[in-house]
C-alpha positions in Angstrom: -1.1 3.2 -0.8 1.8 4.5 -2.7 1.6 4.0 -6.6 -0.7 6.5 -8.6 -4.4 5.1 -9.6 -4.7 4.1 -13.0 -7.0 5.7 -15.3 -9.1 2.5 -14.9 -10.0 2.8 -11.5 -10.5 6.7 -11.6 -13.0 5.7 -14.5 -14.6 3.2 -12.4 -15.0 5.6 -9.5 -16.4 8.4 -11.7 -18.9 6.6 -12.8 -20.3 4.9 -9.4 -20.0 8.7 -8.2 -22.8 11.5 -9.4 -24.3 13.7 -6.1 -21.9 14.1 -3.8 -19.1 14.7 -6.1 -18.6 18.7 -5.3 -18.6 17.8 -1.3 -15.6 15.5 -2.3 -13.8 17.8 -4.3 -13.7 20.2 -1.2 -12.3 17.4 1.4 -9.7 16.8 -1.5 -9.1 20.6 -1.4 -10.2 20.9 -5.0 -11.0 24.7 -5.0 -14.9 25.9 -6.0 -13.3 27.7 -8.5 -11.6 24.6 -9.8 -15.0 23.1 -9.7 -16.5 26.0 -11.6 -13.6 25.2 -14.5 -14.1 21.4 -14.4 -17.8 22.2 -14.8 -17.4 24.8 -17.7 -14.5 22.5 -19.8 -16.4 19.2 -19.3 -19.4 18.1 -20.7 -21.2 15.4 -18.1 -21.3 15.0 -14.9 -19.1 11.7 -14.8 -16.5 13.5 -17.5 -16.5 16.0 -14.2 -15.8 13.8 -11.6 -13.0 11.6 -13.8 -11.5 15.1 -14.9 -11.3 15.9 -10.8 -9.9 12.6 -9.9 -7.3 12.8 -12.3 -6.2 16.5 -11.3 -5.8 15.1 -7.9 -4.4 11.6 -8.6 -1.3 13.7 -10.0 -0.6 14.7 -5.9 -1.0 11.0 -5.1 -2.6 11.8 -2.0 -5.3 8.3 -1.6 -5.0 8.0 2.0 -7.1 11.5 1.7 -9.2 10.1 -1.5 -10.4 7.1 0.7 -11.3 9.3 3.9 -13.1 11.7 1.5 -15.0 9.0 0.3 -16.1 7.9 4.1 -16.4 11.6 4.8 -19.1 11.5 1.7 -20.7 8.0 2.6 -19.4 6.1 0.1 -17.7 3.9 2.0 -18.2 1.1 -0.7 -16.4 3.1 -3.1 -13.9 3.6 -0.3 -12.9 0.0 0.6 -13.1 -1.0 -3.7 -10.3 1.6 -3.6 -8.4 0.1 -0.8 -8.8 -3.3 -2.6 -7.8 -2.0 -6.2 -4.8 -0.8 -4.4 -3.9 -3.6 -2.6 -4.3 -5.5 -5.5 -1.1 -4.5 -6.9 0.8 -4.9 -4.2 0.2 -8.3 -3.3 1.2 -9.3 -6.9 4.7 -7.8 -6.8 4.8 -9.7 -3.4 4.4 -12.8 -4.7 6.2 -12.1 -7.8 9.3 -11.6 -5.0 8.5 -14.6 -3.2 8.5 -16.5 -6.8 12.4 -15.4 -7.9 13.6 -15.7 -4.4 12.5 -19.2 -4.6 13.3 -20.3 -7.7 
């Protein structure tokens, strides 16, 4: 997983996300405090979480997004991650297999 999440799949995680969200800010070591701020500046729980995911989507860590979200019990969300990613990829494969050929 190497290319940043787009804001369509952070959307689509914030919104399948609602308890659990605070436990997965702190195995993304998203500060309480940060919390606290995200909580204060954000109206909504899901305006929360998508405001949290896109703080850390700037590190580009998603090998640690996807453990978090096993660590949490969502492994659902966790493997709709790993295929949204892997979506992308496979394209550009065959993109590459398409102008070597032709």
């Amino acid at each position: 997983m190497s290319a940043l999440l787009t804001e369509e799949t952070l959307r689509g995680l914030s919104r399948q996300l609602s308890s659990g969200w605070e436990t997965l800010a702190t195995y993304l070591d998203i500060s309480s405090s940060t919390v606290g701020k995200l909580k204060r500046d954000h109206k909504g729980t899901e305006e929360q979480i998508f405001q949290m995911l896109l703080l850390f989507n700037r590190r580009d860590h998603r090998d640690q997004l996807f453990e978090a979200l096993q660590k949490i019990g969502r492994n659902d969300l966790a493997q709709e991650l790993k295929r949204e990613t892997e979506q992308p990829k496979e394209k550009t494969q065959r993109m590459h297999r398409q102008t070597w050929v032709s």
